[in-house]
TORDO-877343 format. One record per atom (N, C-alpha, C): residue number from 1; chain; atom name; x, y, z; residue in one letter. Coordinates in Angstrom, 2 decimals, m for minus. Layout:
REM residues N
NUM A CA X Y Z A .
...
***
This chain:
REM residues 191
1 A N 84.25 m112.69 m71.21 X .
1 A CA 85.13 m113.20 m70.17 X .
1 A C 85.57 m112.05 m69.25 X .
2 A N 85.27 m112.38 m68.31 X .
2 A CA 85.69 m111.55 m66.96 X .
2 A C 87.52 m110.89 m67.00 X .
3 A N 87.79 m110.18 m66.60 X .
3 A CA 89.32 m109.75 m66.70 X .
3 A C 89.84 m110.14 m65.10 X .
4 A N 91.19 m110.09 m65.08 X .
4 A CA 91.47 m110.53 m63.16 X .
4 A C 91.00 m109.18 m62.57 X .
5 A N 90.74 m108.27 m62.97 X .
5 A CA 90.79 m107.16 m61.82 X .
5 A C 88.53 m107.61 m61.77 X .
6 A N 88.26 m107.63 m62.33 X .
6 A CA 86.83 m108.09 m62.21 X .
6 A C 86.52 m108.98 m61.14 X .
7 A N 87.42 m109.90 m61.58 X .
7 A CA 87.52 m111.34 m60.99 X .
7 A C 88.00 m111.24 m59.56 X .
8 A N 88.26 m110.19 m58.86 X .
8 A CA 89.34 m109.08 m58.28 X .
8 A C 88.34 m108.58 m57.31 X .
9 A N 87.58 m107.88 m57.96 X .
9 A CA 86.62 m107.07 m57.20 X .
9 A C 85.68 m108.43 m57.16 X .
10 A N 84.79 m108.45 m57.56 X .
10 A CA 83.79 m109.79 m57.32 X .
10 A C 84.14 m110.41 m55.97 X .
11 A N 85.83 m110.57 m55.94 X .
11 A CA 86.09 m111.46 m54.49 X .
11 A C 86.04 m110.62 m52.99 X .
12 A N 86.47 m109.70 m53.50 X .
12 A CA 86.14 m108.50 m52.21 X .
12 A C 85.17 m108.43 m52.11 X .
13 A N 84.20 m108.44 m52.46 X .
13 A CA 82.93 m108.02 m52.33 X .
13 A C 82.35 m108.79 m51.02 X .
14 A N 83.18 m109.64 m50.87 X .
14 A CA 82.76 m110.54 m49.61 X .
14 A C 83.66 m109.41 m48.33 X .
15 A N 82.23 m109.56 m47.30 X .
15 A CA 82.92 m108.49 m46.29 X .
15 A C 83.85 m109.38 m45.34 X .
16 A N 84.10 m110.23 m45.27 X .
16 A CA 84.66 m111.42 m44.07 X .
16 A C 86.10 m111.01 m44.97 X .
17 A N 86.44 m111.64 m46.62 X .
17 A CA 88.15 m111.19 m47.28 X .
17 A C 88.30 m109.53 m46.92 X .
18 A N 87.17 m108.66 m46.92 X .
18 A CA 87.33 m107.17 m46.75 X .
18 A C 88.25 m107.67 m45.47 X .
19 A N 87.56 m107.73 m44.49 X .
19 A CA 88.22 m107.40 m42.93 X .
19 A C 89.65 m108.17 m43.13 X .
20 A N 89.56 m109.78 m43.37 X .
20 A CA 91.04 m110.06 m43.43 X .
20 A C 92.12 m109.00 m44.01 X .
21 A N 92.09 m108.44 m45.59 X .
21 A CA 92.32 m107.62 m46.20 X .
21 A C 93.40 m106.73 m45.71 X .
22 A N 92.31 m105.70 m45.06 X .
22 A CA 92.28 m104.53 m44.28 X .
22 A C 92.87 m104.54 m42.93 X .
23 A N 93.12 m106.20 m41.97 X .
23 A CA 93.99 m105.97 m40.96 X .
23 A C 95.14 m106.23 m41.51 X .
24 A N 95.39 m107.10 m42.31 X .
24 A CA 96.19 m107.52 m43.15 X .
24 A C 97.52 m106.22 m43.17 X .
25 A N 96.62 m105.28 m44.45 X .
25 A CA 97.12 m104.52 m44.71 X .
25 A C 97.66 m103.09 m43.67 X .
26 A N 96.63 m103.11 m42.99 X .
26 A CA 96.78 m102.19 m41.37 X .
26 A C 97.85 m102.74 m40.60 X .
27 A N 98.32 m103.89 m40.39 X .
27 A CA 99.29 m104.33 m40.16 X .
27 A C 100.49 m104.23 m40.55 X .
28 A N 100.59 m104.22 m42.02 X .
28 A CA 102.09 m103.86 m42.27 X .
28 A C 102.34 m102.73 m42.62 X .
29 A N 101.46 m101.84 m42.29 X .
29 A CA 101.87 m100.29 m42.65 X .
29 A C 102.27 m100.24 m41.01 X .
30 A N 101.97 m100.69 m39.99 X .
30 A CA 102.47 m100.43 m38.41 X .
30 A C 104.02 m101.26 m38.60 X .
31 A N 104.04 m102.05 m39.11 X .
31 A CA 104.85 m102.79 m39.08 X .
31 A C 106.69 m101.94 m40.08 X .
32 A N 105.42 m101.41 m40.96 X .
32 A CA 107.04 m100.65 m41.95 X .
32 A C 106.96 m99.52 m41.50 X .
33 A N 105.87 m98.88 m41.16 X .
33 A CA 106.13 m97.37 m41.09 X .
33 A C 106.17 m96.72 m39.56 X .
34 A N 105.45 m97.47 m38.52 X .
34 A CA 105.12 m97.43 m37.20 X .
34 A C 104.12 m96.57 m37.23 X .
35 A N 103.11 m96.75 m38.18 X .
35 A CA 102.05 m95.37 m38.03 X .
35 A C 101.06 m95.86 m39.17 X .
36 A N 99.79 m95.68 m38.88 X .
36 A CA 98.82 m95.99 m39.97 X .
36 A C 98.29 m94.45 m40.43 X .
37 A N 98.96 m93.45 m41.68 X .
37 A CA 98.76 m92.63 m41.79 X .
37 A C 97.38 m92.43 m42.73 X .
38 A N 96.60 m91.13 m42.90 X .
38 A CA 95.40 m91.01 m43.10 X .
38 A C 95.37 m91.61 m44.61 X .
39 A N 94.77 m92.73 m45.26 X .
39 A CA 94.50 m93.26 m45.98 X .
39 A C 93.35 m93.28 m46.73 X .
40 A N 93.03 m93.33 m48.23 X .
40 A CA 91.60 m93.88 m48.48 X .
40 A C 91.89 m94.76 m49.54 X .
41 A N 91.27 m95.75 m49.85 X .
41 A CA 91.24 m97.04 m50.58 X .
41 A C 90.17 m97.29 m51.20 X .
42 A N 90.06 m97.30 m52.86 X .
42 A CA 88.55 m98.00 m53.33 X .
42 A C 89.15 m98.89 m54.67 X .
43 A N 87.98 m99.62 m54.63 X .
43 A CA 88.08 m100.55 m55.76 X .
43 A C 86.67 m100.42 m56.43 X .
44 A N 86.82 m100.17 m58.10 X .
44 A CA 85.85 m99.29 m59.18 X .
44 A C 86.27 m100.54 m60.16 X .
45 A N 84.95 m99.83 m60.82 X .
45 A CA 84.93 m100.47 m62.55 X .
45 A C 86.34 m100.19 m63.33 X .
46 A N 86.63 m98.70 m62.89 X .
46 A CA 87.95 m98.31 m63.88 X .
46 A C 89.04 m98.29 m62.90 X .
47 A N 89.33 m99.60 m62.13 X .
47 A CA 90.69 m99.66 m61.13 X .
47 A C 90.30 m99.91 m60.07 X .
48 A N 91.77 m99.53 m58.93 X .
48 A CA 91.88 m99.11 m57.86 X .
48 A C 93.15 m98.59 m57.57 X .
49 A N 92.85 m98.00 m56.62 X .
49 A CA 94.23 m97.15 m56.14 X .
49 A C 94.04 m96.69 m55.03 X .
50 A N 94.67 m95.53 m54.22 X .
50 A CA 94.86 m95.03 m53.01 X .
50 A C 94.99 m93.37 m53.28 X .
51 A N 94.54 m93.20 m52.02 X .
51 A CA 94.56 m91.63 m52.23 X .
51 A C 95.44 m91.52 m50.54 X .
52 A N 96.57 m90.63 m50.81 X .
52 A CA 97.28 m90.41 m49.45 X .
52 A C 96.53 m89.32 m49.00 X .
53 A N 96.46 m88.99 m47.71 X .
53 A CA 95.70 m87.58 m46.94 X .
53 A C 97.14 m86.76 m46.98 X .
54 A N 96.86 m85.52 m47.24 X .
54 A CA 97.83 m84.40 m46.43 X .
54 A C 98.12 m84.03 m45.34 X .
55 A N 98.66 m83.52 m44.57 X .
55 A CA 99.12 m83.46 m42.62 X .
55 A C 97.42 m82.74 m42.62 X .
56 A N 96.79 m83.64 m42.58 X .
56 A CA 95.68 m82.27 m41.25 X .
56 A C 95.58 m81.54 m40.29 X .
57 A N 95.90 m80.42 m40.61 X .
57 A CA 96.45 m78.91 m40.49 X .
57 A C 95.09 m78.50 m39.38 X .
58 A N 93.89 m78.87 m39.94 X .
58 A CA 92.63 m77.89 m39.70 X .
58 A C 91.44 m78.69 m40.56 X .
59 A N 90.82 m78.13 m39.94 X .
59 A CA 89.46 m78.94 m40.27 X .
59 A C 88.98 m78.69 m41.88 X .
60 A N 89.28 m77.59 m42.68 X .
60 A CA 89.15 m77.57 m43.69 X .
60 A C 89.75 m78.32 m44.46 X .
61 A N 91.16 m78.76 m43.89 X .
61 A CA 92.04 m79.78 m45.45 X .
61 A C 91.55 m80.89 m45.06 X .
62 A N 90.92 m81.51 m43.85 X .
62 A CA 89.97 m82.79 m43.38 X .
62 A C 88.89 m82.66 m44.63 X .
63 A N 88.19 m81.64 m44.66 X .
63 A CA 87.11 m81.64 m45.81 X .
63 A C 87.24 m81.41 m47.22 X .
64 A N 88.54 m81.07 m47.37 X .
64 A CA 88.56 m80.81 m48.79 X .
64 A C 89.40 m82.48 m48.90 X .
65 A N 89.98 m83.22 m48.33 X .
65 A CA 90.28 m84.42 m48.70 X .
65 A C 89.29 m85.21 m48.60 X .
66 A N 88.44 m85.40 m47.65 X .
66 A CA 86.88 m85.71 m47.87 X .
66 A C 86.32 m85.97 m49.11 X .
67 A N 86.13 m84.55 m49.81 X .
67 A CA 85.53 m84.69 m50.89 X .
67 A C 86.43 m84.77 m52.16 X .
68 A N 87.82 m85.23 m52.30 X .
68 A CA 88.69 m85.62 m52.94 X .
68 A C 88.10 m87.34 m53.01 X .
69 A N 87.94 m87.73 m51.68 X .
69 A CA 87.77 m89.17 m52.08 X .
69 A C 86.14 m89.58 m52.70 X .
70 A N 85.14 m88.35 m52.33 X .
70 A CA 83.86 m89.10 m52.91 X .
70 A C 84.28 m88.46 m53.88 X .
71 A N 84.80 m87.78 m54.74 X .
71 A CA 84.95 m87.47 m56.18 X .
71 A C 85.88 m88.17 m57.13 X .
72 A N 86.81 m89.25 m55.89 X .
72 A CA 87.28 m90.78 m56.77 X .
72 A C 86.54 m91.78 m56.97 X .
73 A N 85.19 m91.96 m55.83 X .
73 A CA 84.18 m93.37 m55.90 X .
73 A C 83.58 m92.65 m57.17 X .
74 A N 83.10 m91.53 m57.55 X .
74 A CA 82.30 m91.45 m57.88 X .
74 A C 83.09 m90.80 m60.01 X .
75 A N 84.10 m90.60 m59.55 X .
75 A CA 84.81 m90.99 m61.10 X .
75 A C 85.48 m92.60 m61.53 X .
76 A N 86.16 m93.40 m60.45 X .
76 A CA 85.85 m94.54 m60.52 X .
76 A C 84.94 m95.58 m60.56 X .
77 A N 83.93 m95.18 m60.46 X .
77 A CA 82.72 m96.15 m60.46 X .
77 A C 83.05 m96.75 m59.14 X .
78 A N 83.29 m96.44 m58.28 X .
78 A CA 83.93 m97.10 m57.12 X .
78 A C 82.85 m98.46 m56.78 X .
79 A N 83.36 m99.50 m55.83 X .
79 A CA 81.94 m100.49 m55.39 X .
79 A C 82.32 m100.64 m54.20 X .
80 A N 83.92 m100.35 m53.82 X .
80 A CA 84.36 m100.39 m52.56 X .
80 A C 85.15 m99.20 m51.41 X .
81 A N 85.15 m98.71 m50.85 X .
81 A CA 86.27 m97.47 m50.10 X .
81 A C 86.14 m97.67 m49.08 X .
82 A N 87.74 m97.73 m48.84 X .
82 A CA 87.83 m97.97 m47.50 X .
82 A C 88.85 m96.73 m46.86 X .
83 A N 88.52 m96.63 m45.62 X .
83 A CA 89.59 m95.09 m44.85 X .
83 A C 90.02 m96.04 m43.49 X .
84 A N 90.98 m95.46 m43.63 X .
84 A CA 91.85 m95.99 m42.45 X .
84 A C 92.56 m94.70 m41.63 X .
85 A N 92.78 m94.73 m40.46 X .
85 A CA 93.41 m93.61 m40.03 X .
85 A C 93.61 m94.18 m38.29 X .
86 A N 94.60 m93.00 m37.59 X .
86 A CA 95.34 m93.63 m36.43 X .
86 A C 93.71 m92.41 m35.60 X .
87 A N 93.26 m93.00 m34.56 X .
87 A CA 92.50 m91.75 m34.06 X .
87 A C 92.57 m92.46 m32.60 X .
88 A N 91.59 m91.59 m31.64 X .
88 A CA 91.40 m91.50 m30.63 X .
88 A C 89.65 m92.28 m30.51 X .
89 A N 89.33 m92.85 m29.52 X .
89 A CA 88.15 m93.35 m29.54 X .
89 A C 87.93 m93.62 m28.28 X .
90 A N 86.92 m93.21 m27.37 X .
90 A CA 85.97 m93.17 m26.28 X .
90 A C 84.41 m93.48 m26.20 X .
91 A N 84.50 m94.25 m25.26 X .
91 A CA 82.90 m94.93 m25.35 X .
91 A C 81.96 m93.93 m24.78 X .
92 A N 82.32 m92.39 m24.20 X .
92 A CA 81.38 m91.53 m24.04 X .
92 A C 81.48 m90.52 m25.44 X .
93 A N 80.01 m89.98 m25.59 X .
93 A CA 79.40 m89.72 m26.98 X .
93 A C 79.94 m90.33 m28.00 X .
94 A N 79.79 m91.32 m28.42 X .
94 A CA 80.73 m91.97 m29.31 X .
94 A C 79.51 m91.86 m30.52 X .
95 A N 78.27 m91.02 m30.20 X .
95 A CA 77.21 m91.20 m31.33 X .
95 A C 77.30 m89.21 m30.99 X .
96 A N 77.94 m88.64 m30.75 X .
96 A CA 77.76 m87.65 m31.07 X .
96 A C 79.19 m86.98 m31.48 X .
97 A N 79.14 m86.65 m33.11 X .
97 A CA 79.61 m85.83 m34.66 X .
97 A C 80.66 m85.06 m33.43 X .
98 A N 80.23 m83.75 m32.57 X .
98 A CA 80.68 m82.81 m32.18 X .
98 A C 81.91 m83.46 m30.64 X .
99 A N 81.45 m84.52 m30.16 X .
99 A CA 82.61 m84.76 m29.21 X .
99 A C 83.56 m85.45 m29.45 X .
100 A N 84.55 m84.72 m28.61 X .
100 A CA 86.21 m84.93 m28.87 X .
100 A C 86.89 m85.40 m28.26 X .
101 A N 87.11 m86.98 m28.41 X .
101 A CA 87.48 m88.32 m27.99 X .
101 A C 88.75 m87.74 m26.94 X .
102 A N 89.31 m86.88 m27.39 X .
102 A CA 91.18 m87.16 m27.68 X .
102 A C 90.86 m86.02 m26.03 X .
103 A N 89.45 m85.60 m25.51 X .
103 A CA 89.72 m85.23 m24.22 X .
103 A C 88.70 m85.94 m22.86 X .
104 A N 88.69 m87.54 m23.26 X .
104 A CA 88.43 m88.51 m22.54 X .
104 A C 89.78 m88.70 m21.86 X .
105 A N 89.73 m88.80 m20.46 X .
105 A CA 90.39 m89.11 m19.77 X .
105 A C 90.81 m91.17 m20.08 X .
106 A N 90.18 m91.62 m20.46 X .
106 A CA 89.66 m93.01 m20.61 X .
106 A C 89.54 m93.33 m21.92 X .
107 A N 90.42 m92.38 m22.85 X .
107 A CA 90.07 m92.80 m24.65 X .
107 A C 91.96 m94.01 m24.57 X .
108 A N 91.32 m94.38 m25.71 X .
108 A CA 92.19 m95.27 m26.03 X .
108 A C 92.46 m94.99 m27.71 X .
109 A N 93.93 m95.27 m27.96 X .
109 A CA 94.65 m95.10 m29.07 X .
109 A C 94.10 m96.32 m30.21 X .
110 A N 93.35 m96.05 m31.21 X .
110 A CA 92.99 m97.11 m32.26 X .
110 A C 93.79 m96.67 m33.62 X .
111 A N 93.48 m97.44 m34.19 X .
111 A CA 93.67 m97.81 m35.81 X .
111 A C 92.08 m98.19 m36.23 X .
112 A N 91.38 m97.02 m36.46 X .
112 A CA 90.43 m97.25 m37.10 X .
112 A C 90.06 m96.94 m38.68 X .
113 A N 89.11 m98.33 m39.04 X .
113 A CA 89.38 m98.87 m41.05 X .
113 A C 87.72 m98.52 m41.23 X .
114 A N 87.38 m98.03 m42.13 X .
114 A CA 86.05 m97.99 m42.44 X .
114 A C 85.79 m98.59 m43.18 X .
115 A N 84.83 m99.48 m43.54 X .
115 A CA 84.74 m100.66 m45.33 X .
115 A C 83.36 m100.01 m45.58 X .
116 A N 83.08 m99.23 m47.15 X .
116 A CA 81.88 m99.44 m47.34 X .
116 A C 81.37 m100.00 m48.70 X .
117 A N 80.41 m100.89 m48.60 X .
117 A CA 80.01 m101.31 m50.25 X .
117 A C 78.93 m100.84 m50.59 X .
118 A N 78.29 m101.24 m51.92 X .
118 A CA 77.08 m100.16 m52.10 X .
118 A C 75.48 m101.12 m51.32 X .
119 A N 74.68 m99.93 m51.52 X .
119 A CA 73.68 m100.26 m51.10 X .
119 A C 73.73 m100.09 m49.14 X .
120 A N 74.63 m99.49 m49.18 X .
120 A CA 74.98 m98.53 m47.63 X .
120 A C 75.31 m99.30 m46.56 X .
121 A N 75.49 m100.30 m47.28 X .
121 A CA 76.33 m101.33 m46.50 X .
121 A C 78.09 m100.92 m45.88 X .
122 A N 78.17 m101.10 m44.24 X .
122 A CA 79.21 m100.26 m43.90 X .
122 A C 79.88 m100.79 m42.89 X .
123 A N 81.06 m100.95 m42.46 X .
123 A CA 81.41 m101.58 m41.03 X .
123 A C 82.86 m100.71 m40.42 X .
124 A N 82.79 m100.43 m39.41 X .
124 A CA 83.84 m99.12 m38.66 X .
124 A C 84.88 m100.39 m38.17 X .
125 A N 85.88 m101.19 m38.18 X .
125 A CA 87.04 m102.02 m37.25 X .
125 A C 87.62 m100.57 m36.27 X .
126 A N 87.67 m101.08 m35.09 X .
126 A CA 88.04 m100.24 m34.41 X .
126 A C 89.57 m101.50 m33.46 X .
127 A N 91.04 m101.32 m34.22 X .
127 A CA 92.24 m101.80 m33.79 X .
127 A C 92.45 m101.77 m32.73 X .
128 A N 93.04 m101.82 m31.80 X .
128 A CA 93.52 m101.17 m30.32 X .
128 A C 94.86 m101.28 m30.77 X .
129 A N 95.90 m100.19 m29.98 X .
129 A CA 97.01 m100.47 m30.20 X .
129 A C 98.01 m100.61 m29.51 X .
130 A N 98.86 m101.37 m29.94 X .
130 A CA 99.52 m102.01 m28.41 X .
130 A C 100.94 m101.70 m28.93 X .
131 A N 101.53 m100.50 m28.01 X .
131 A CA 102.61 m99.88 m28.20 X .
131 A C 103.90 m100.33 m27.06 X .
132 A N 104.85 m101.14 m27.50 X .
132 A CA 106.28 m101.37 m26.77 X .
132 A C 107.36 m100.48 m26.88 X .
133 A N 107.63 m100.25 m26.07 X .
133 A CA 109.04 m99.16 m25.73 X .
133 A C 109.83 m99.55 m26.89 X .
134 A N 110.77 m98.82 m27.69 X .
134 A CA 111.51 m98.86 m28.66 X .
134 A C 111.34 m100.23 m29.57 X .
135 A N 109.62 m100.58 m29.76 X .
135 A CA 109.41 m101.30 m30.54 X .
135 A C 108.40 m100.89 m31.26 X .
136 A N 108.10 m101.47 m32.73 X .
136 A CA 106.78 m100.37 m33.86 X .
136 A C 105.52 m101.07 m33.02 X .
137 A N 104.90 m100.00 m33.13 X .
137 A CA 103.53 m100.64 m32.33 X .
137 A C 102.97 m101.90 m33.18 X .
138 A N 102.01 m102.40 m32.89 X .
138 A CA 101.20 m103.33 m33.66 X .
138 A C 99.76 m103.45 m33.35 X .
139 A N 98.80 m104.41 m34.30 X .
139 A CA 97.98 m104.32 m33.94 X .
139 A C 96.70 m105.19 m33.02 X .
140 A N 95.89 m104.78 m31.88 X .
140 A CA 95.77 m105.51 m30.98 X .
140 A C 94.37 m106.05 m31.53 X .
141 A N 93.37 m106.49 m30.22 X .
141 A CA 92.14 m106.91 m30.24 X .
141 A C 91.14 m105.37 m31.56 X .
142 A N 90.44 m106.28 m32.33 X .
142 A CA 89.29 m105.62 m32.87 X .
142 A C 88.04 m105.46 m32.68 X .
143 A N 87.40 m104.44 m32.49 X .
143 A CA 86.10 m104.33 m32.58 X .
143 A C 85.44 m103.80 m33.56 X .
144 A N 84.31 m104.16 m33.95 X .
144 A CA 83.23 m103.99 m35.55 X .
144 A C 82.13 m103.66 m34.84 X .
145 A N 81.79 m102.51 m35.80 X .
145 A CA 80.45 m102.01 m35.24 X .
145 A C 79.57 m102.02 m36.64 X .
146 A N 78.77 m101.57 m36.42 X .
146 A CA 78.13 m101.61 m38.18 X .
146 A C 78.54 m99.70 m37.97 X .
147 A N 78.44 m99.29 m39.49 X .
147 A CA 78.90 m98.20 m39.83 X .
147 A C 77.79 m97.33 m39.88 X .
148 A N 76.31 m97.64 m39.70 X .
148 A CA 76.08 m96.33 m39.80 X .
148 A C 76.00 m95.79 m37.98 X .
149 A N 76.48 m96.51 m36.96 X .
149 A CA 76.69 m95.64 m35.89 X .
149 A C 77.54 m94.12 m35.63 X .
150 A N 78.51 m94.05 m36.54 X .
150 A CA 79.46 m93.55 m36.95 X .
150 A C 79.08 m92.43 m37.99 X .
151 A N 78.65 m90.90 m38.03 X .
151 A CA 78.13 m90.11 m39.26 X .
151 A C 79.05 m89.07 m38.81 X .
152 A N 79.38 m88.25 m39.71 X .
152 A CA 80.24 m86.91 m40.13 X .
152 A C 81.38 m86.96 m41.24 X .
153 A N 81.95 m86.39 m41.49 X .
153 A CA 82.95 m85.95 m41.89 X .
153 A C 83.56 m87.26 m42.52 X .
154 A N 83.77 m88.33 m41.78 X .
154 A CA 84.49 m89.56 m42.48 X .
154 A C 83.93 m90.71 m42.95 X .
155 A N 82.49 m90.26 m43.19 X .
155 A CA 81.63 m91.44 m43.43 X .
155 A C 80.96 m90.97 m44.71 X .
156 A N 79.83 m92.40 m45.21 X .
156 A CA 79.30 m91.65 m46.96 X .
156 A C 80.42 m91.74 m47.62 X .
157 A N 81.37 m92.53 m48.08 X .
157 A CA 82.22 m92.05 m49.03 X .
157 A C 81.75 m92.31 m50.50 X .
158 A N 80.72 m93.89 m50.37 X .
158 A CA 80.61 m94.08 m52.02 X .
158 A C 78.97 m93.06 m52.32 X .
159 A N 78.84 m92.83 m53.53 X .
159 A CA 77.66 m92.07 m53.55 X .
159 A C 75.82 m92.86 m53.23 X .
160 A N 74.96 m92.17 m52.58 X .
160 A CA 73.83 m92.88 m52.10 X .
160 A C 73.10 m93.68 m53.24 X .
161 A N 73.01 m92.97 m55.16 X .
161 A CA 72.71 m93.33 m56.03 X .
161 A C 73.32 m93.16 m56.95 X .
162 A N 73.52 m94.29 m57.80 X .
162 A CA 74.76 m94.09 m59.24 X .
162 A C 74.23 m92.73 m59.68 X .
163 A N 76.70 m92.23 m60.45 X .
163 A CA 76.28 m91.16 m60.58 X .
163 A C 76.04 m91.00 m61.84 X .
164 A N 75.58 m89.96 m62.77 X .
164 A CA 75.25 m90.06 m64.00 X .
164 A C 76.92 m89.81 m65.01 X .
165 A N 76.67 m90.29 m66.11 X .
165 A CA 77.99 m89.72 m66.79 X .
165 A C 78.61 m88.90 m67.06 X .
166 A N 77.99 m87.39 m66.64 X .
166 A CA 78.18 m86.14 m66.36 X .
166 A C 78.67 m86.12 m65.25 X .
167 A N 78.44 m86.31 m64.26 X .
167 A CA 79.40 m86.53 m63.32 X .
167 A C 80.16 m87.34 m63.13 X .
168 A N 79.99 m88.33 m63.48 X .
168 A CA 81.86 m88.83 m63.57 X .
168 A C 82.43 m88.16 m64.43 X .
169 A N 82.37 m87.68 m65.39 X .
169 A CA 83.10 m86.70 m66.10 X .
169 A C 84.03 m86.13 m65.39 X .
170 A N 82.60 m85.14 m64.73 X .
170 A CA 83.30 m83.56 m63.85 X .
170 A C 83.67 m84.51 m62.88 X .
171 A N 83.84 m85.16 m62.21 X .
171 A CA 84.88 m85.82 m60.93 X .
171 A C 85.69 m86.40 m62.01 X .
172 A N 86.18 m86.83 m62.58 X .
172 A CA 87.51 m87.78 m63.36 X .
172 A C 88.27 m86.08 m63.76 X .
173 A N 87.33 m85.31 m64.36 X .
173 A CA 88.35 m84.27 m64.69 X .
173 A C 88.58 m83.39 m63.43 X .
174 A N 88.35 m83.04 m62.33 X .
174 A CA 88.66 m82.48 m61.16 X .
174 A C 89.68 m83.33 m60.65 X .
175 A N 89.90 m84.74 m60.68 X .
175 A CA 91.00 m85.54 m59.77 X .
175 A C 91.88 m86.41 m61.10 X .
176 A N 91.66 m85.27 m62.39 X .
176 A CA 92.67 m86.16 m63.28 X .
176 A C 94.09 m85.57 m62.85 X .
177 A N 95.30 m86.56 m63.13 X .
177 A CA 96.62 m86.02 m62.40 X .
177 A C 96.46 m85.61 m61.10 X .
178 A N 95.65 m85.91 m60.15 X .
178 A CA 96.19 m85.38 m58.92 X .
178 A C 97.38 m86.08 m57.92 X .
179 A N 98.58 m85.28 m57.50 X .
179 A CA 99.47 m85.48 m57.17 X .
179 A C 99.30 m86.75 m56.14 X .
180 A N 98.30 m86.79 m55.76 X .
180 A CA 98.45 m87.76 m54.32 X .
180 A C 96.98 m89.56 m54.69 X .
181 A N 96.81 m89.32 m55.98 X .
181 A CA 96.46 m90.39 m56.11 X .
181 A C 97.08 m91.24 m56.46 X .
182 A N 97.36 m93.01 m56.30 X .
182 A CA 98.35 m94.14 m57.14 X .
182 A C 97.32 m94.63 m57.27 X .
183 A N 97.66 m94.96 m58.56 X .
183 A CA 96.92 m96.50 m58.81 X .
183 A C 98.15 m97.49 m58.40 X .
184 A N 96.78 m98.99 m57.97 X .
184 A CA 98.18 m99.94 m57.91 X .
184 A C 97.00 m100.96 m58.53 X .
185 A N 97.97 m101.96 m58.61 X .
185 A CA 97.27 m103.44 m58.93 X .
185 A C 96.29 m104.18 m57.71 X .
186 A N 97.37 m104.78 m56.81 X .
186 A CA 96.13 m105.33 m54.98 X .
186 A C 97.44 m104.47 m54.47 X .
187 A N 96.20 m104.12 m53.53 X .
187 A CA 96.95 m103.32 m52.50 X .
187 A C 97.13 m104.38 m50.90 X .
188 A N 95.95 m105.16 m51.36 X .
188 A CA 95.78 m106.28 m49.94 X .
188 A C 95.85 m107.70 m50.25 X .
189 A N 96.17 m108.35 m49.46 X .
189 A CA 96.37 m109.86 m49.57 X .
189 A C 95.80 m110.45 m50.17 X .
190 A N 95.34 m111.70 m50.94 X .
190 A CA 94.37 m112.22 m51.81 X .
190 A C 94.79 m113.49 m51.46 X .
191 A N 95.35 m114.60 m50.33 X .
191 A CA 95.46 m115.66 m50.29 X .
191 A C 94.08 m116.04 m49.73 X .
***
């Protein structure tokens, strides 16, 4: 017999509850906090939980939290991870790694969610955000792209081929106790 968190994942697995989910949840973090801060989210054989990002300082604590989260898919047995974060987004080079949205004259403020499941299955929501004078922003029209348009640094989170039990090992013991992981029960809506 299946357990609820099985029963749990099985239902996510559908990408249509992912997206509800995920605005869902993108929503009331604008809503309590006025800010969708750098996030990562997976759901595994052994759980789920959240990993908070640290202030990104510099491009190195971007990569060492990076590989904080493929070393949770990949000690969780992960099947799902999702990243969320507040960024900048421009429709010039938007396929090139090295350009930097945030000096488009013409970029616009998103809430962008990454969903990926296995078998490299991937989809980027790109929020718009619609900010009122002494009111919490919220969130506007969405756009979905498929995910592999999108490569660098914030993409790839679950691994390309299961990992062996040696490595989940060495990832469970590299991110055992780490200060900035929770587990929770659902983190997102399930009606």
């Amino acid at each position: 017999m299946k357990n609820t968190y099985d029963t749990y994942t099985a239902k996510i697995q559908n990408i249509e509850e992912l997206r509800k989910s995920t605005a869902f949840a993108t929503g009331q973090y604008l809503k309590y906090y006025g800010c969708v801060p750098p996030l990562f989210v997976w759901f595994g054989r052994r759980g789920c939980g959240q990993l908070n990002a640290p202030q990104f300082t510099d491009d190195a604590v971007k990569d060492k939290f990076v590989e904080e989260c493929r070393l949770l898919c990949i000690a969780e047995e992960a099947s799902v991870a999702i990243f969320a974060t507040e960024a900048w987004k421009s429709n010039l080079g938007c396929a090139d790694e090295a350009f930097d949205a945030s000096r488009d004259e013409n970029r616009q403020e998103v809430v962008m969610v990454r969903i990926e499941l296995p078998g490299n299955v991937s989809e980027i929501h790109f929020h718009s955000l619609k900010r009122n004078s002494g009111a919490k922003p919220r969130l506007g029209q969405c756009q979905i792209l498929p995910g592999h348009l999108m490569s660098g640094r914030f993409s790839q989170f679950l691994p390309q081929n299961p990992p062996t039990e040696i490595d989940r090992l060495i990832a469970g013991a590299h991110m055992q106790n780490h200060p900035r992981v929770k587990r929770v029960n659902f983190l997102f809506q399930t009606n």
